[in-house]
C-alpha positions in Angstrom: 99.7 88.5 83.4 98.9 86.0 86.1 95.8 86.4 88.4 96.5 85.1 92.2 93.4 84.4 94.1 91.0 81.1 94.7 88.7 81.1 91.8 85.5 81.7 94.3 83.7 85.2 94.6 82.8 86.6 97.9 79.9 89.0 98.8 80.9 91.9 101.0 78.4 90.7 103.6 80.3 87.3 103.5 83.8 89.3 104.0 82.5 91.1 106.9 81.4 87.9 108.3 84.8 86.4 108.3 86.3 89.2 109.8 83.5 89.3 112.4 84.6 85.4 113.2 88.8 86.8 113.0 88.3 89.6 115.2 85.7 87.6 118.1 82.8 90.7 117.7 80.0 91.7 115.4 81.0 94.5 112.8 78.5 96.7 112.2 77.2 97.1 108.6 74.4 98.3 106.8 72.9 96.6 103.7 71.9 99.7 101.2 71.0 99.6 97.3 73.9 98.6 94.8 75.1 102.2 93.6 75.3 102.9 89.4 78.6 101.6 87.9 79.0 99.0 90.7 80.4 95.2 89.4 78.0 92.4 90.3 81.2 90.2 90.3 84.6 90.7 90.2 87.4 87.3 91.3 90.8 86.2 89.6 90.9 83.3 87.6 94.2 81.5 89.0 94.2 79.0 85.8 97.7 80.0 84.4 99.4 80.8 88.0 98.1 77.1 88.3 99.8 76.4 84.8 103.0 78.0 84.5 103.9 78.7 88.7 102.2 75.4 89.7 100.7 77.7 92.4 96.8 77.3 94.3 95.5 78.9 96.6 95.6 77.4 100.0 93.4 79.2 102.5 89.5 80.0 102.4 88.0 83.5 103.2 87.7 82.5 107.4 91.3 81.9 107.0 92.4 84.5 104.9 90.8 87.1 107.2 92.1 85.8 110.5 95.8 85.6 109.0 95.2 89.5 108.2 93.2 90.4 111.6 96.4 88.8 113.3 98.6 90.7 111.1 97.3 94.3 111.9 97.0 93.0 115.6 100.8 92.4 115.7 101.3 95.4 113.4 99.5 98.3 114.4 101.7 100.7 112.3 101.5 98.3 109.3 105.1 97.5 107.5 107.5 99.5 108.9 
């Protein structure tokens, strides 16, 4: 198995943030207790697609986001 992703963790707060930047308005959120059985951390480590694809990651969470935001702007009905 191969894991594709950056190698850096991101907070939901900092997820909604870069979608707040994508989409040009502030999403509303609410910050509540962590609930029983949630992961304090979860990313992919892309050490062997790295390896044995010679594949890295090439965009940051900003850029990540805005590629999707644009994506469902242009796609409204997703992947038809």
């Amino acid at each position: 198995k191969v894991n594709l992703g950056t190698g850096n963790g991101y907070s939901v707060l900092q997820v909604v943030q870069a979608y707040s930047k994508a989409c040009g308005r502030e999403l509303p959120y609410e910050i509540l207790p962590r609930r029983a059985g949630d992961v304090a951390e979860c990313y992919a480590d892309p050490t062997k697609a790295l390896e044995l694809l010679g594949w890295k990651a090439q965009y940051n969470i900003d850029q990540m986001c805005k590629d999707s935001w644009n994506f469902t702007q242009m796609n409204p009905n997703g992947i038809e």
